[in-house]
N, C-alpha and C positions, 0 to 999 in steps of 0.2 A: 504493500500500500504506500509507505511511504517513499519505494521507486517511482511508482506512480504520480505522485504529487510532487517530486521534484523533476520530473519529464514534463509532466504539465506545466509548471511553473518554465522551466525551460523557451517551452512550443511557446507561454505565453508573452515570455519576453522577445521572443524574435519577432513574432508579430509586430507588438509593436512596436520596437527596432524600423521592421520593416515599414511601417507606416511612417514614423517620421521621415525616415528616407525619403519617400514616396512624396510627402507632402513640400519638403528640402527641393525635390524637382520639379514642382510645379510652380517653383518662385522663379525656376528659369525657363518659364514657358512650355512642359514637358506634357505634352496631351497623353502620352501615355501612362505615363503616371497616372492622370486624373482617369480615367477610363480605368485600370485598375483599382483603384479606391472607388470607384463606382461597382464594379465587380463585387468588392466585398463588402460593399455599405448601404449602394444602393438600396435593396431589398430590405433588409431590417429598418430602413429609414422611409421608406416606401410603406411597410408595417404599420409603424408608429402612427405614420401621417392619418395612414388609412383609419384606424382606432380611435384617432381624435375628432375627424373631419365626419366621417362617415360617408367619404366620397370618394368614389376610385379618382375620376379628372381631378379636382382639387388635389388630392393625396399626390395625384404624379406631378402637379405644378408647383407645391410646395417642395418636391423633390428635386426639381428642375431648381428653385431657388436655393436649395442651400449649395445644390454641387455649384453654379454659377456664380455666388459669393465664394466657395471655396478657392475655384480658379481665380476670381479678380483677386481676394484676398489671404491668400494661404497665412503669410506671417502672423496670421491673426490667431494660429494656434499656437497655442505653448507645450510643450512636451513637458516641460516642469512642472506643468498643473495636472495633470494626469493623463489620462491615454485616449486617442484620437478617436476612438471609437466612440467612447463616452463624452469629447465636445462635439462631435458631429451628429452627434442623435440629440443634444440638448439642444441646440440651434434647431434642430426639425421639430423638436416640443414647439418650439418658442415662435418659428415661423407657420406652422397649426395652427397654435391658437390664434395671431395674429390673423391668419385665414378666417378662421371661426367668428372673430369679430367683425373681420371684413361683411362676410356674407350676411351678420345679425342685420349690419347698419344698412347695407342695400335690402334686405325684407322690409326694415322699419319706414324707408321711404316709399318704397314702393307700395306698400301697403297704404302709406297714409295719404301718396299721390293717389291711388285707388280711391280712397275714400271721400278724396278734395272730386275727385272724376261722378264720380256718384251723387253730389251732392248739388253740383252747378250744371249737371248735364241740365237738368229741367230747364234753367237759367239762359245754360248757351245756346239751348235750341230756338229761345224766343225772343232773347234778348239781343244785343247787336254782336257782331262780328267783332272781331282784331282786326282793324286796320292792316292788311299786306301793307301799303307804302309806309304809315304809322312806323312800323316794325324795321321796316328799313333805312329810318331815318333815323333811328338812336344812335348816339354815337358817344363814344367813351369809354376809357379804360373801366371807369365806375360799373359797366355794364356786365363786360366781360367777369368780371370778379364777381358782381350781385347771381351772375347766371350759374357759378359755380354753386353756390349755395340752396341751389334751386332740385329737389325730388329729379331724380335721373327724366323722367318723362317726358316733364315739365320742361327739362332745361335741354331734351332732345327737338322737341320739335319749335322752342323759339331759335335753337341754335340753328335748326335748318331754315327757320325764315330769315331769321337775323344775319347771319353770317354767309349762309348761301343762297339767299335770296329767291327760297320758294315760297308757293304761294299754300295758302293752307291747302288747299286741294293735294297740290301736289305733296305736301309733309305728308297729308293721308296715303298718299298710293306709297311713298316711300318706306313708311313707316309700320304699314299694315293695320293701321287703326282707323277705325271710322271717319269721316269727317266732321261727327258732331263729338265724337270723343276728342279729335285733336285741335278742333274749336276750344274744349273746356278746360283741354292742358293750359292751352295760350291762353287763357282770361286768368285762369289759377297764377301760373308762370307771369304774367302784364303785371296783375295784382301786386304778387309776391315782389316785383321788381320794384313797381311805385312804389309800396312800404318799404323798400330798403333804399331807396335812389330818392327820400323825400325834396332833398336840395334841388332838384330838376325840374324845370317846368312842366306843369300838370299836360301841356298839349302834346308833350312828345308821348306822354301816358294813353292818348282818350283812347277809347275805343268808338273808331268811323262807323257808322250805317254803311251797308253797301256796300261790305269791302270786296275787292277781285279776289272770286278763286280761284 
């Protein structure tokens, strides 16, 4: 037995022996190396992902991140803090959960742009239109940054008026959403901009009767 455990003890110091190694040549650009450390890390770290995420795609993209910071940044392991296997599965805890938050905060918009959707549909079907030229005529960095802040929906279909200069119609056929649902993104999205761009004159806000679609 205790042959046994100093052979093991052995196999296990060359490993990682061999691992620093490994990680030593990828500071000089050595794809082969990293491709080997993928060989024996991948999968356990592919595992982990999978266990936390509950998703094969996600699990392989956060696996895709941590070998990709490995290559840009190898020096960032220390061999003197202990063995490469164990920082390299910590960073894929850590880039999971990071996933896991990711995906919470796009539910929570998407959801509550759904429920802004639901709520103004009645609204935007009787009420007026967004201005197409309106929309075209904002200008300013204030916007671009207010848009970032904006429910992903929201801020996809004023980005395709605003910025590529279609017309609602056309955001619908682009976007696959109705034309009265991508009406009620834009009045939600207009809204959510006026309240945050108060300093701006109310006319670059209205919303036209009549607009082109």
């Amino acid at each position: 037995m205790a042959l046994m455990t100093r052979a093991e003890d052995r196999s296990s110091s060359a490993g990682r022996h061999a691992d620093v190694a490994l990680v030593g040549r990828l500071t000089q650009g050595d794809t082969a190396a990293l491709e080997q450390l993928y060989d024996r890390y991948g999968r356990p770290a592919y595992s982990l992902a999978r266990r936390i995420l509950a998703d094969d795609g996600l699990a392989e993209d956060v696996v895709q991140e941590v070998f990709l910071a490995l290559w840009r940044q190898p020096e960032r392991f220390d061999a003197d803090r202990g063995a490469f296997s164990s920082w390299l599965l910590t960073m894929t805890h850590h880039k999971a959960v990071d996933a896991v938050r990711r995906e919470e905060t796009l539910r929570r918009r998407r959801s509550r742009a759904a429920d802004e959707d639901e709520a103004l549909l009645g609204t935007a079907a009787a009420g007026p239109d967004v201005d197409d030229q309106v929309i075209r005529g904002i200008q300013g960095d204030g916007v671009r940054r207010a848009l970032l802040e904006l429910p992903d929906v929201q801020r996809e279909a004023l980005t395709l008026a605003y910025f590529g200069g279609y017309t609602q119609r056309e955001v619908a056929a682009l976007t696959g959403a109705p034309l009265g649902t991508v009406k009620t993104r834009m009045l939600a999205g207009m809204r959510r901009l006026k309240d945050a761009l108060g300093g701006m004159a109310t006319s670059e806000f209205a919303f036209g009767e009549g607009a082109g679609l």
